[in-house]
N, C-alpha and C positions, 0 to 999 in steps of 0.2 A: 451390859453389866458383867464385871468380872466372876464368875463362880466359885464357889469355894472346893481346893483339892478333894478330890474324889480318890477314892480307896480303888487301887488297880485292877479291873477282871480278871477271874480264871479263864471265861470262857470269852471269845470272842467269836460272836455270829458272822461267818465272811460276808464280805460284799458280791453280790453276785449278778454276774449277765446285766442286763438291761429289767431294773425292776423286778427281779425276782426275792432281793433284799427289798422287798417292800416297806411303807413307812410304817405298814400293820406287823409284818415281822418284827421291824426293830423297835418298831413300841413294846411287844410282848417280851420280847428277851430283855427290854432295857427293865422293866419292871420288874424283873427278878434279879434283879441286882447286877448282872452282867452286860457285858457290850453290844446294844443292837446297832446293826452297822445298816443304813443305808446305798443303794448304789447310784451315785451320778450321772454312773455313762448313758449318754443320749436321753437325760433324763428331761431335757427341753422336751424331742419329742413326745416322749412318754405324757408329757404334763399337757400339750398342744394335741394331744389325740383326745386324751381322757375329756380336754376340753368341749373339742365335737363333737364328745359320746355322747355329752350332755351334763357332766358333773353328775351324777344319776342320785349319789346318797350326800351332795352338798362341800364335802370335805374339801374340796380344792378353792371351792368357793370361800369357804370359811377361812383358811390358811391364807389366803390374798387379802383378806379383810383384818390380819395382823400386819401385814407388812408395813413397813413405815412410812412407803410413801402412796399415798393412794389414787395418787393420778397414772400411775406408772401400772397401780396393777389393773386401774380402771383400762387402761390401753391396750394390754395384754388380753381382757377379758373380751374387749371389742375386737380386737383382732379374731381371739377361738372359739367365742364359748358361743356353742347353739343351742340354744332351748329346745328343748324336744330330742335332743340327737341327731345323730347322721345317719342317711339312710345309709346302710349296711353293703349294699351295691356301688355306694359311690366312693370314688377317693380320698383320703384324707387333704386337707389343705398343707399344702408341704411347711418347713419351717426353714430358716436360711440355714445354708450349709456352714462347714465352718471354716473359718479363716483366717488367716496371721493378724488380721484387721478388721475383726467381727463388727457388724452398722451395729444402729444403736436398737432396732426392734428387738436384732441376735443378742445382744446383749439383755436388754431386759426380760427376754424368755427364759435365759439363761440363769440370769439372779433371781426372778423371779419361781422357777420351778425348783433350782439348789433349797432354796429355801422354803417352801411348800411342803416338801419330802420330808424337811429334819424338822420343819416347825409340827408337823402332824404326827411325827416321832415320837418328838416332846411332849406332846399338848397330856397337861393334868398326871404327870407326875415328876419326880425328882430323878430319874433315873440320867445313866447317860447314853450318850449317841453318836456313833459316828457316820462317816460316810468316806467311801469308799470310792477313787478314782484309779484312774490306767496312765502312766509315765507314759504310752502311747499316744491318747488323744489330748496333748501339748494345750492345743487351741483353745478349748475351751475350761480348763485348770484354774486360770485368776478370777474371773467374771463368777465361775460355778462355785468357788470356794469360799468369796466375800459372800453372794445369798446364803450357804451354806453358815458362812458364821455371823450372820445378823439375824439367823436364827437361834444363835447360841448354841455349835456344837461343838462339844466336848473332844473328840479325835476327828484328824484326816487319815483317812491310811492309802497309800498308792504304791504299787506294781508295776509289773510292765516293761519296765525299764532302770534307770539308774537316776533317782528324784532327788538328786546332792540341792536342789537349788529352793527346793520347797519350804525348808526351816526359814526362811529369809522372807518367802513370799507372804509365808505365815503372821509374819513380824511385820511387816508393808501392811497388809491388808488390815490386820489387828488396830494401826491407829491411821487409817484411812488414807494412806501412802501407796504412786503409783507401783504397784509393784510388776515386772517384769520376769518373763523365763525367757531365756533362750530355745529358737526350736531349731530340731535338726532339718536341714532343710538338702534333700537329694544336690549331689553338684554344685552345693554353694560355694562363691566365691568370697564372701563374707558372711559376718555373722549377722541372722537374722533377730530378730526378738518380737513377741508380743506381750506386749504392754496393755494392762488396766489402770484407768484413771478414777479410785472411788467417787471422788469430788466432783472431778465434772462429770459422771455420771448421775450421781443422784442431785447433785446442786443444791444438798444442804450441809450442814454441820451436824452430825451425827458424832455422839460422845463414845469413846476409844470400844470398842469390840474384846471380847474374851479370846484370847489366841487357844485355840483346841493344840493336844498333844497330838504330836504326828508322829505313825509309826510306819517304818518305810519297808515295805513289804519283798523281801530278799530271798535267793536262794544260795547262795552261796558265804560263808563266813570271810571271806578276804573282801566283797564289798562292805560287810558289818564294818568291817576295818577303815576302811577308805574313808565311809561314810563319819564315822565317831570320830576318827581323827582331828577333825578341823570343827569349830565352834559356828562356823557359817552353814556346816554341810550337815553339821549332827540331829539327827532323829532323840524324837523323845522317844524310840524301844525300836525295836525290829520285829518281824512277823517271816520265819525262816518258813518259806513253803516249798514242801520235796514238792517230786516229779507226779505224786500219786495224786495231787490235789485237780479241783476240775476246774474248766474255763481254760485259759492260757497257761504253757509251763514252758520254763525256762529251759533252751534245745539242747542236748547231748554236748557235754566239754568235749572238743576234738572233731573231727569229721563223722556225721548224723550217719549209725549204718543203722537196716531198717530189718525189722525180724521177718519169718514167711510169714505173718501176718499184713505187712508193712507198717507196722509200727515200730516209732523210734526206740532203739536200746542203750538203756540208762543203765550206769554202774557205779561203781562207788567213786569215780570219781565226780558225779553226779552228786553228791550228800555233803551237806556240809557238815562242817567241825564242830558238834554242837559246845565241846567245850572251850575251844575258843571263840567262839561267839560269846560264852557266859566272861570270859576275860576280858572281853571290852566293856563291859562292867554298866551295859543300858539292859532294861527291861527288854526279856523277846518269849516272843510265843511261835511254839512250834506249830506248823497248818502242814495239810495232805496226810490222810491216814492216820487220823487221832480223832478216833469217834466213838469210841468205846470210853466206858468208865477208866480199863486199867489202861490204853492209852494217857490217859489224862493221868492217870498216876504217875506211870512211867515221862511224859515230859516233867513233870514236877521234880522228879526224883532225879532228872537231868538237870536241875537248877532253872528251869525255864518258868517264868512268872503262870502260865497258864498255858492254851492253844488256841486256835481260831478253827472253825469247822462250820463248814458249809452245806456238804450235799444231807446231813438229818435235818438241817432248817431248810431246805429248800424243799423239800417234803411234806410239810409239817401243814396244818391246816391253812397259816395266815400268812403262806408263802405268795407272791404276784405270778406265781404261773400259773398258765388254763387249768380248771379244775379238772376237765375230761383230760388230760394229759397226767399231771399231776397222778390221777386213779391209774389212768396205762402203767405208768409206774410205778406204782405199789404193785398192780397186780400181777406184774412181771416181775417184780423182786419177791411176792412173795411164790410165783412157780419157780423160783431160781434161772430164768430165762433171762433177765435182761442183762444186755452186754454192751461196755461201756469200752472201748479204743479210743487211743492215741493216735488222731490221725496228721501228720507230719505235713500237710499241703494248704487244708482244711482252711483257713486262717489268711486272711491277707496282711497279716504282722508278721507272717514267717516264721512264728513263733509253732509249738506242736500247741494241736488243742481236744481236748476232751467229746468224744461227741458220744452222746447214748444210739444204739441200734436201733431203731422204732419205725414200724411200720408209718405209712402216712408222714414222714418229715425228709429231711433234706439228707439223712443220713443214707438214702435208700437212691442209686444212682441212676435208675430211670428217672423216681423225679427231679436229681438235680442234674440231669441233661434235658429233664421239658422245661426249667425253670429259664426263660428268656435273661441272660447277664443285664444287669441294669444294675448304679451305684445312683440310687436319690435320696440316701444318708448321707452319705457318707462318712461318719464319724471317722472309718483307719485310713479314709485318704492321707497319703504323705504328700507333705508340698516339695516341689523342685524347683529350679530356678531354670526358666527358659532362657532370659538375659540377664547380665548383673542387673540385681534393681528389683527382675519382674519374677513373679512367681507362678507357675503353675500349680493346679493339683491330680494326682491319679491316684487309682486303688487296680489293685491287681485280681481283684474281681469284678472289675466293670469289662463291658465288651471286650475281648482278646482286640480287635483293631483299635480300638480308640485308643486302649493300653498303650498299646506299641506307637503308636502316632505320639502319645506323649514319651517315650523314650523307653518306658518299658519293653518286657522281652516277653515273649510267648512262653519259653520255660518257667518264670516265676508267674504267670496266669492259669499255667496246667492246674486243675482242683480245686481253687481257690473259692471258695464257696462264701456268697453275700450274708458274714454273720449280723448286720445291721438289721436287714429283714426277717432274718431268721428270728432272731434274737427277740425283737418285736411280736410276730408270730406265738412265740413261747408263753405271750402275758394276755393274749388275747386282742392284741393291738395292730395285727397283719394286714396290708396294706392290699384293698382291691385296688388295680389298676385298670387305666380306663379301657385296654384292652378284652379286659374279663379277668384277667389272670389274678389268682390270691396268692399274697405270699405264704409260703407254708414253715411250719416249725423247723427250730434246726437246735436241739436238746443237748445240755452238756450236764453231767454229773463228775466226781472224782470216780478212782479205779478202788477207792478201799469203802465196799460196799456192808462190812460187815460190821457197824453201827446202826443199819437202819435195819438190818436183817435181823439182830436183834431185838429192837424195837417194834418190829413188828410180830414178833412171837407175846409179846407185853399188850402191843395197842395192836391189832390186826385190821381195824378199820381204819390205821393212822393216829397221828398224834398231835398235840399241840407245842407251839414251841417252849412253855412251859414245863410241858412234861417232858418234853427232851431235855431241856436244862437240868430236872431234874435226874432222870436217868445219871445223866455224867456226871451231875455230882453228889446228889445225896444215898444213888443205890449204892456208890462203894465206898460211902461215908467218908468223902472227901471233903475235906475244910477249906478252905480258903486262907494258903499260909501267909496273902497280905491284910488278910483282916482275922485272923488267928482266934481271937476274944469274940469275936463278931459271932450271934447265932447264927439259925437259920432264917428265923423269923424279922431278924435285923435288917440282915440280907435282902429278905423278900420271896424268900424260896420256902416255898411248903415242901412238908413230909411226902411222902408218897403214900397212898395207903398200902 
């Protein structure tokens, strides 16, 4: 069913990591009238583990019993769900990797988890919701987008890369049309494509879907351009995120030179144009280091609809990371000890990535030199073409030999640290293998830490994502200048006391 326009957020909850936008986060913030954003990535498995856990408090169980089709999810359920749990020493049961040509079990894990995440978003109120992808992991984008919007969500937002092709896909899937992306594919000789066919996936007649607004998550003002230009490629807003923001950031314009720290150095001409961005005349919100009230003022006061801000909700009580983790940092932010780098290697996208200092995790290089190299996500595999036709896959953090057997080089493998497991690790999801070996955490936050430094001088045991919302906007008595006339009470946002 089409939804009726919704009033644009100030605040937009990022998407983050693998489940750390949990579907309890973005239920809380969507209730206060703002964006709770959901994260996709690898969110099959996320949803295929939680299965083996047991479904412990029902929820995943209950969200499969909305879906529309109930053979499809009875199959899914037969595939993972263990009564009782998994014992804790054993492995998880793997899920298919992914692929230019995903079968059709991948596929229905796929649809069936996108939508589980934003349907338990949703559930029991009016608020809205988005969810949150990576222009990296190409493959699984169509498949994860349709669950996502036959659950009814309100935004796509995706990063990563340059997502000119999304607006279209959006439109395809909306009235149940095969829609295709092109992927980039290592030493292609032609162009490759993966293709979803809604129809003959579910093999019925399901009536036209709510097209969510997509906002294409940018760093730089001349893509704003690119992208608005043309009525195929245009974004419903943009989401301009600096260099300071956590997870992936987009690398150094010019040749990457690395501080004595070895972190990458960013300059101005790193920043975009914020006022030409506001001349391309779409909604944008500015993300990385706007976590503070008079942040939030000052993008306003740049013309910018609101911000997107991550590392205070990833914090926040009904965040999807380890709780004992989660505490590590607080407790470390509030000794003023923890320390958050730019690590340039980090990352098998090549991209620089955010990692926190922490005792016990992957950030720490004894343990990621006992960590055995092994890719059994693989989510940042990129595909290559071995012959016209045929395709391979590698990740530059699988085994340095296997790497290079597929064409890879030993220089882009130096550091390259397995964020799939880590990532997983982070929510409580880390993978015993049947060697013994557990995966261990691998933590990322942004660099501009002095929103939640704040906040914790206010809430010192922590806070709710509620009360962060509130923080940002009613302690500096910020309005909402797309809903102007709007209370607060209208809104959804209580006072503070």
């Amino acid at each position: 069913m089409i939804s009726a326009e919704k009033t644009l957020p100030v605040i937009i909850q990022g998407g983050m990591g693998i489940a750390v936008s949990s579907w309890q986060l973005a239920r809380a913030v969507s209730q206060t009238g703002q964006l709770g954003v959901v994260s996709g990535t690898a969110i099959d498995a996320v949803f295929a583990r939680r299965l083996q856990d047991g479904d412990v408090t029902g929820d995943l169980r209950r969200a499969l019993r909305a879906f529309p089709i109930p053979a499809m999810a009875e199959r899914v359920m037969a595939r993972y769900f263990n009564e009782g749990g998994r014992d804790p020493s054993h492995q998880y049961a793997s899920v298919s990797k992914l692929t230019i040509s995903p079968n059709a079990e991948a596929l229905e894990l796929l649809v069936l988890s996108n939508f589980a995440e934003v349907w338990l978003a949703k559930e029991g109120h009016d608020g809205i919701v988005g969810i949150n992808y990576l222009e990296k992991i190409q493959m699984a984008t169509p498949s994860g987008a349709y669950g996502a919007m036959l659950a009814d969500v309100d935004y796509v937002l995706m990063g990563a890369g340059i997502p000119a092709e999304i607006p279209q896909m959006l439109n395809d899937l909306a009235l149940h049309k095969n829609a295709s992306l092109n992927i980039a594919v290592d030493g292609a000789t032609s162009q490759y494509k993966s293709t979803f066919h809604p129809k003959v996936f579910t093999g019925v007649d399901l009536p036209p879907l709510h097209r969510p607004k997509f906002l294409a998550i940018i760093s730089a003002h001349i893509l704003a351009t690119y992208l608005a230009k043309d009525e195929v490629t245009r974004p419903d807003g943009f989401v301009i995120e600096g260099f300071n923001a956590g997870g992936h950031n987009a690398p150094p314009r010019g040749t990457m030179i690395l501080d004595d720290d070895g972190q990458p150095v960013f300059g101005p001409r790193d920043e975009a144009d914020i006022e030409k961005v506001a001349k391309v005349g779409l909604p944008f919100w500015l993300a990385g280091g706007y976590s503070t009230p008079a942040h939030v003022q000052s993008a306003l006061a740049s013309g910018a609809t609101g911000v997107q801000i991550g590392t205070l909700f990833s914090l926040a009580f009904e965040t999807g990371l380890d709780e004992g983790l989660r505490k590590i940092m607080i407790d470390e932010l509030r000794a003023g000890s923890l320390v958050v780098r730019t690590d340039p290697f980090a990352s098998p996208t090549g991209f620089p990535f955010k990692v926190v200092t922490l005792q016990n995790t992957l950030s720490e290089t004894p343990l990621y030199a006992a960590r055995p190299r092994l890719c059994d996500l693989g989510y940042l595999r990129v595909p290559y073409e071995r012959s016209p036709g045929t395709l391979g896959y590698r990740c530059s953090a699988e085994p340095t030999h296997v790497f290079i057997k597929k064409g890879g080089t030993a220089e882009d493998a130096l550091g390259r640290k397995c964020l799939c497991n880590g990532l997983m690790a982070n929510i409580g999801l880390g993978n015993t293998r049947g060697d013994g070996y557990v995966e261990q955490p691998l933590l990322t936050l942004g660099a501009d830490l002095s929103g939640v430094t704040e906040m914790l001088k206010v809430f010192p045991n922590g806070w709710s994502a509620k009360e962060a919302v509130n923080y940002l906007l009613n302690v500096s008595n910020i309005s909402s200048k797309n809903s102007a006339n709007a209370t607060d009470s209208e809104r959804g946002i209580s006072q503070p006391s």
